[in-house]
N, C-alpha and C positions, 0 to 999 in steps of 0.2 A: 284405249278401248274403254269406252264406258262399263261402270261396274255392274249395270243391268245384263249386258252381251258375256258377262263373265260366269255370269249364275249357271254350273252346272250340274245341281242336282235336286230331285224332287223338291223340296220342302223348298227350296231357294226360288226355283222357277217358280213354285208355285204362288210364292207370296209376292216376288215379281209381277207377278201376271195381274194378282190384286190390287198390287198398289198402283200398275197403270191404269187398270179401270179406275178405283177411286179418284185419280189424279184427273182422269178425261168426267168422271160423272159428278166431282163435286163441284158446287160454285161456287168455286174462290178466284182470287186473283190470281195473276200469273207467278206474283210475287212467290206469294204462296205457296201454287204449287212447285217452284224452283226452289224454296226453302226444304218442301215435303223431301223432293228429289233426291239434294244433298242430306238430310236427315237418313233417309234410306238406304241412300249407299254406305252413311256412314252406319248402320246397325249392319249393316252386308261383312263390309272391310272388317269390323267390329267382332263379331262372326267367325271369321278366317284368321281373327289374329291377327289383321294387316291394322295395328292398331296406330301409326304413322297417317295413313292413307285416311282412316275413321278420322282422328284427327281433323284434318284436313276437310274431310266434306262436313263435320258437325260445325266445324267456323264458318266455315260456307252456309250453311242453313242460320248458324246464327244471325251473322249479317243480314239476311233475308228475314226472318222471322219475326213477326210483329205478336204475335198471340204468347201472352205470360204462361199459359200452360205449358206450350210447345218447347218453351225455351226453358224452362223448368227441366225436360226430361232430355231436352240434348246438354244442358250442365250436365244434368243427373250421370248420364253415357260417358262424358267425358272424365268425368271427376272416378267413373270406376275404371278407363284408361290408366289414368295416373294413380291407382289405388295399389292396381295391379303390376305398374309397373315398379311399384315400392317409395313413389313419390306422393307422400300422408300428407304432407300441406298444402302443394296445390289442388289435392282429393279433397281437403278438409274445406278447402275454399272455393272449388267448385260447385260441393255439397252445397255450400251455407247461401252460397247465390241461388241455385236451385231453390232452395226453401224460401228464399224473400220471393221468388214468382210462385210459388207454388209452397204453403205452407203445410199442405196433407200430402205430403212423398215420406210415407212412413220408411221405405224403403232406404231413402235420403238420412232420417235419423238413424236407421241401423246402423248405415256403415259408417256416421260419422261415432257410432257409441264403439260398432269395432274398432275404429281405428286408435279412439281413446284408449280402450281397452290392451292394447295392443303396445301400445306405448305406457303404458301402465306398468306393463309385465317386463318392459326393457327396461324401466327406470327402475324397479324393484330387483331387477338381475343387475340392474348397476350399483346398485346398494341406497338408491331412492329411497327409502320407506315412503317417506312424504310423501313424494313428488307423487310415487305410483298410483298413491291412495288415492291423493287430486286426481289424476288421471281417470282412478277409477270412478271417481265421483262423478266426474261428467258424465262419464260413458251409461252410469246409470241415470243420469238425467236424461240422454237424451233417447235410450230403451225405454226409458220410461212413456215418455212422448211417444214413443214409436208403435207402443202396446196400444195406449190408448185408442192411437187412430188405428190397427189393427189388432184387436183382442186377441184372436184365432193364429196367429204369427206369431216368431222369435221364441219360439219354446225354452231352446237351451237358455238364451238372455233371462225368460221369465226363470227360470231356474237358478242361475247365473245371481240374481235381484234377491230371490230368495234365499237362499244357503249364506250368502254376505249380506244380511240384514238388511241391504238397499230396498229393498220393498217398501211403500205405503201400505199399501194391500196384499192381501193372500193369494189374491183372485183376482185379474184384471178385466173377467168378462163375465 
């Protein structure tokens, strides 16, 4: 059963119902709209946790998809599948493809600075000092990037920069 026939509750149906309109009013190719399709179902499945099945229609859409933005934000989806499911380097590499099609996914830089970050604080609980700091260093690199193209975001991070001297500035916006 298709994952459109699956949507049983308000918000689901609802956005169903928009994205076949958009799909029947925009002019695009068919291609296209069978990229949107599988992109769609994969934010649905995505949604429910069926994150297997998301999988699966976001490579589907990839295959289909020609537009560098589009494919920007189904890495972006996919790489927080594998973030989620505790697998930080094919996250961190999903991330970093996303960013070569789409450079401003501040979002993209966050979660590769959390994941730095993250791995920072296990390399320091394994008695790292080093290593964690590298870790951390990146992680404030790429918050850093992240601020920029989102000032008004990342509070704790902008906190986070500041109490650990990683800051340029005081004030990012």
């Amino acid at each position: 059963m298709p994952r459109t026939q699956k949507n049983d509750n308000f918000v689901d149906k609802s956005f169903t119902v928009m994205a076949d309109l958009i799909l029947k009013l925009l002019p695009t190719n068919k291609k296209a709209k069978e990229a949107f399709v599988y992109y769609r179902d994969g934010m649905s499945a995505q949604s429910e946790g069926e994150y297997a099945e998301a999988l699966e229609n976001y490579k589907e859409a990839l295959e289909l998809e020609e537009d560098t933005n589009d494919r920007s934000y189904i890495l972006y989806n996919m790489g927080l599948i594998y973030a989620s499911n505790g697998e930080h380097d094919k996250a961190l590499e999903l991330y970093h493809q996303a960013l070569e099609f789409n450079p401003r996914l501040p979002q993209a830089l966050n979660n590769i600075a959390v994941i730095y970050h993250y791995q920072g604080e296990k390399a320091k609980e394994a008695g790292d000092e080093d290593g964690g700091e590298a870790l951390f260093d990146k992680a404030a690199d790429y918050w850093i990037r992240a601020i920029r193209q989102a000032p008004n975001n990342y509070i704790e991070a902008q906190n986070w920069l500041k109490t650990t001297k990683r800051s340029q500035v005081d004030v990012f916006f």
